[in-house]
N, C-alpha and C positions, 0 to 999 in steps of 0.2 A: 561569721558571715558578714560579707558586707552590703553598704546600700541596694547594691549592683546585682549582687546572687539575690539576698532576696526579695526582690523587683521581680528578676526573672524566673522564681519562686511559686512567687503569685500571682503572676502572668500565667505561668504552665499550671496550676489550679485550675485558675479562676476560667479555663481554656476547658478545661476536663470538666467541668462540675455545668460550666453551659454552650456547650455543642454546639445544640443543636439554633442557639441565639446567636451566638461567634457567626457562624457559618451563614445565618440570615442577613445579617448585618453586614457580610463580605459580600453577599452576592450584590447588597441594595448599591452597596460604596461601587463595585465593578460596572454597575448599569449605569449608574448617576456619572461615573470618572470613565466610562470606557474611551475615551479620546484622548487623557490626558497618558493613561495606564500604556494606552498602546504608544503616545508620542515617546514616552518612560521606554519600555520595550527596543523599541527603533533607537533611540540613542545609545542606550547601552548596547545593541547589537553591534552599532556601528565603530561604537569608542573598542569594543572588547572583539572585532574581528578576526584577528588574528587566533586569539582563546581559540573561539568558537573551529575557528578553521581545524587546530589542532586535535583539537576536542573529535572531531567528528571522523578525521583520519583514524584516531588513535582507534574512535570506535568500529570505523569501517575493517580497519587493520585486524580486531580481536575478533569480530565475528566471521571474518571472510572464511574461515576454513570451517565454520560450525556449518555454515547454509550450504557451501558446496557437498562439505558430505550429506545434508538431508537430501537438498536437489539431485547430489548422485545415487542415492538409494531408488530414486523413480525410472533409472535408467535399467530397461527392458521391459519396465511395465510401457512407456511410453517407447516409442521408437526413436532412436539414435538418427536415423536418417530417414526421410520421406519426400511427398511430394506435397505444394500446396492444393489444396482440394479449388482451388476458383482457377490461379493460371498455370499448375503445372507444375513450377520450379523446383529444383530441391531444396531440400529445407532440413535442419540436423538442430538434433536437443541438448542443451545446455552448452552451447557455442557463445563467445562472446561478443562476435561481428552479429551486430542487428540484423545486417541485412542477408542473412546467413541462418539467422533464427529462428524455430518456429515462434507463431504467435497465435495465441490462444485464444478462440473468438468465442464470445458469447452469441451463442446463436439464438434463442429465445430472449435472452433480458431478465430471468425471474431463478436463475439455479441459486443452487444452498451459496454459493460461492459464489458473494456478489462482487470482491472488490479484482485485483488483476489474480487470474491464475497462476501467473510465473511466482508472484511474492505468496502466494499460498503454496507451490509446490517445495518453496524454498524454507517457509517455517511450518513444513509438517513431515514428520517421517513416515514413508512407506510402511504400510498396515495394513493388513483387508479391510478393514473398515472404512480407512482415510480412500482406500480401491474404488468401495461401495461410494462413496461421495464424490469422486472424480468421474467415474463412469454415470452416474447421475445427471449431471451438468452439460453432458455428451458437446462438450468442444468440438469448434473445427479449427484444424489444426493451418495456419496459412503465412504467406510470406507476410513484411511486412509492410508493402505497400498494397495486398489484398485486403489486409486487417482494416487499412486505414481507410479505407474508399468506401467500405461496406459501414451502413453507420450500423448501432443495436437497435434505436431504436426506432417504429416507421421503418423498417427495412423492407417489406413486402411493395410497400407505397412507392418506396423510394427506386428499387429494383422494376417495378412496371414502371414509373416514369423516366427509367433509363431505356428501357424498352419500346417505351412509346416516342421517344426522341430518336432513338437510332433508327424506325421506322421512316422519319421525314427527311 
């Protein structure tokens, strides 16, 4: 074995044996360097661009058929075609024209499902369960210039002083 392996030896010990002081001592160095870590970051993204590019195709590429089959599994619990609930328009599920799309609004601000609804319908397969927590969060279902007008939150406030403006 040479200098090299075991260096690295007991490096990966001495790693194992204190965790939980390793790990202290990253966070202190990350606080103290967090300016230099991210300038670090930002060059290498910049120099290895292209990588990154490939990288992220490659991975767009390999999951594309995994998500469309979850997302198709919700297809007739959710309806294929509708209307938007504010102006009317039709609107169809899992289309890939935006403006074509439904779009799933939070209507309270506080469901199980806080982040966007389409990237949760796309990494969970249809279950009665996953049913029970969709119907929970009671979406409205809306084009995509309804989504965007309507905010989540202060919406009552925001909807009477639309109200109170179209008045004058």
């Amino acid at each position: 074995m040479n200098k090299k392996e075991r260096k690295a030896l007991y490096d990966l010990e001495y790693r194992k044996k204190n965790r939980e002081r390793k790990a202290q001592t990253d966070r202190k160095y990350a606080i103290e360097n967090r300016v230099k870590i991210a300038m670090y970051h930002k060059k290498h993204y910049r120099d290895n661009i292209e990588r990154y590019r490939k990288n992220i195709k490659a991975w767009k590429e390999k999951n594309k058929q995994h998500y469309l089959k979850l997302l198709g599994s919700w297809e007739g619990f959710i309806p294929k075609e509708t209307t938007c609930q504010v102006c009317g328009k039709t609107i169809y599920f899992n289309v890939r024209n935006h403006n074509l799309a439904i779009h799933f609004d939070h209507r309270r601000g506080n469901e199980v499902i806080m982040g966007s609804p389409a990237l949760w319908l796309r990494g969970n397969r249809r279950t009665p369960e996953k049913e029970v927590i969709w119907k929970s969060c009671d979406f409205g279902m809306l084009c995509q210039n309804c989504n965007r007008m309507i905010p989540t939150n202060n919406r009552k406030e925001f909807l009477l002083k639309a109200l109170e403006y179209i008045k004058l």
